[in-house]
C-alpha positions in Angstrom: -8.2 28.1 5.3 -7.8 27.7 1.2 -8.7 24.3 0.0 -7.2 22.2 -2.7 -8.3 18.9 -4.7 -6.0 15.6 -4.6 -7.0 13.2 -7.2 -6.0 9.4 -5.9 -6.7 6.2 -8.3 -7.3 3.2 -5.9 -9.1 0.2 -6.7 -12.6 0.5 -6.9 -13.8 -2.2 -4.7 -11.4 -0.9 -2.0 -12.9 2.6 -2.4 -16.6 1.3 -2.0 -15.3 -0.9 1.5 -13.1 2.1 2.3 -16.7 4.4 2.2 -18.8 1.7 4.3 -16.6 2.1 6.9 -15.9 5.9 7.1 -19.7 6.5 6.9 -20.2 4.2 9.7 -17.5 6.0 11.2 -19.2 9.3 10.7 -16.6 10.3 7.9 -16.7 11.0 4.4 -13.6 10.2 2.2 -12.7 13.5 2.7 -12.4 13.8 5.9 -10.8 10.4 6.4 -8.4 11.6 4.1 -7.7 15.0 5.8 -7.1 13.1 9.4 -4.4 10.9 7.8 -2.5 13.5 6.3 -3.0 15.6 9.6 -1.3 13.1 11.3 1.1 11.9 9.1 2.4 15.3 9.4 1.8 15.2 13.3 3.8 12.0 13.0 6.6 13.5 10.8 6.0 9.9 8.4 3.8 7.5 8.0 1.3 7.1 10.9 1.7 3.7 11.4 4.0 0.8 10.7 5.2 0.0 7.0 7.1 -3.0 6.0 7.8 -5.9 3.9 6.3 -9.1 3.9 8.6 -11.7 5.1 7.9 -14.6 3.0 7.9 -18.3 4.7 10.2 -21.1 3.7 7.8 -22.6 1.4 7.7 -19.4 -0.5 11.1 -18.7 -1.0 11.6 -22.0 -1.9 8.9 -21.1 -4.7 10.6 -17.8 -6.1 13.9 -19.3 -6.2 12.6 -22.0 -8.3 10.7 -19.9 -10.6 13.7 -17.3 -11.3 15.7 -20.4 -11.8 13.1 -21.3 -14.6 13.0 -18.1 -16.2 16.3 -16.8 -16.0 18.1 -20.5 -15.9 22.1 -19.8 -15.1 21.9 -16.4 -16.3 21.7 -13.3 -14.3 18.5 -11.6 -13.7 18.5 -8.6 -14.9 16.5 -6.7 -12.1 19.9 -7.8 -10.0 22.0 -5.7 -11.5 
Protein backbone atom coordinates (compact mmCIF):
# COMPACT_ATOMS: atom_id res chain seq x y z
CA UNK A 1 0.00 0.00 0.00
CA UNK A 2 1.46 3.67 -1.24
CA UNK A 3 1.84 6.15 1.51
CA UNK A 4 1.30 9.76 1.54
CA UNK A 5 2.21 12.82 4.06
CA UNK A 6 -0.60 15.08 5.75
CA UNK A 7 0.76 18.13 7.24
CA UNK A 8 -1.72 19.33 10.29
CA UNK A 9 -0.85 22.67 12.38
CA UNK A 10 -2.39 22.09 15.94
CA UNK A 11 -1.23 23.73 18.93
CA UNK A 12 1.83 22.75 20.24
CA UNK A 13 1.06 22.06 23.75
CA UNK A 14 -1.88 19.85 22.52
CA UNK A 15 0.56 17.98 20.30
CA UNK A 16 3.19 17.31 23.14
CA UNK A 17 -0.16 15.91 25.57
CA UNK A 18 -1.60 14.33 22.38
CA UNK A 19 2.13 12.30 22.19
CA UNK A 20 2.18 11.38 26.09
CA UNK A 21 -0.73 9.63 25.64
CA UNK A 22 -0.37 7.78 22.34
CA UNK A 23 3.10 6.51 23.46
CA UNK A 24 1.51 5.27 26.62
CA UNK A 25 -0.95 3.90 24.46
CA UNK A 26 1.64 2.15 22.33
CA UNK A 27 1.01 4.64 19.29
CA UNK A 28 2.87 7.09 17.53
CA UNK A 29 1.10 10.15 16.02
CA UNK A 30 1.05 8.34 13.12
CA UNK A 31 -0.67 5.63 13.78
CA UNK A 32 -3.15 7.40 16.02
CA UNK A 33 -3.75 9.41 13.10
CA UNK A 34 -4.22 6.44 10.70
CA UNK A 35 -6.95 4.63 13.16
CA UNK A 36 -9.04 7.81 13.17
CA UNK A 37 -9.22 8.29 9.64
CA UNK A 38 -9.75 4.38 9.32
CA UNK A 39 -12.64 4.80 11.20
CA UNK A 40 -14.03 7.90 10.29
CA UNK A 41 -14.31 6.21 7.03
CA UNK A 42 -15.60 2.96 8.77
CA UNK A 43 -18.06 5.38 10.37
CA UNK A 44 -19.01 7.21 7.07
CA UNK A 45 -18.40 10.86 9.44
CA UNK A 46 -16.97 11.74 12.26
CA UNK A 47 -16.30 8.92 14.71
CA UNK A 48 -17.84 10.38 17.48
CA UNK A 49 -20.18 13.07 18.58
CA UNK A 50 -19.75 16.77 17.41
CA UNK A 51 -21.75 19.72 18.58
CA UNK A 52 -22.08 23.08 19.87
CA UNK A 53 -21.73 24.32 23.11
CA UNK A 54 -24.95 25.26 24.67
CA UNK A 55 -24.18 28.22 26.58
CA UNK A 56 -26.01 28.79 30.24
CA UNK A 57 -28.22 31.67 31.07
CA UNK A 58 -25.53 33.68 32.56
CA UNK A 59 -23.71 33.49 29.33
CA UNK A 60 -26.09 34.46 27.06
CA UNK A 61 -27.00 37.08 29.23
CA UNK A 62 -23.22 38.17 28.70
CA UNK A 63 -23.08 38.07 24.73
CA UNK A 64 -26.24 39.81 24.38
CA UNK A 65 -24.91 42.53 26.41
CA UNK A 66 -21.65 42.85 24.78
CA UNK A 67 -23.17 42.88 21.07
CA UNK A 68 -25.44 45.51 22.49
CA UNK A 69 -22.16 47.46 23.40
CA UNK A 70 -20.51 47.07 20.33
CA UNK A 71 -23.01 47.23 17.79
CA UNK A 72 -25.54 49.53 19.99
CA UNK A 73 -29.09 49.59 17.94
CA UNK A 74 -27.39 48.83 14.78
CA UNK A 75 -27.41 45.53 13.07
CA UNK A 76 -24.51 43.25 13.35
CA UNK A 77 -23.13 42.71 10.45
CA UNK A 78 -22.18 38.94 10.88
CA UNK A 79 -26.35 38.72 10.96
CA UNK A 80 -26.83 39.46 7.78
Amino acid sequence: MATTNINVRVDSALKQEAEILFKDLGLTMSSAITMFLRSAVNHDGIPFEVKRMISNTETKAALTECKEMVWGDEEDPRQL
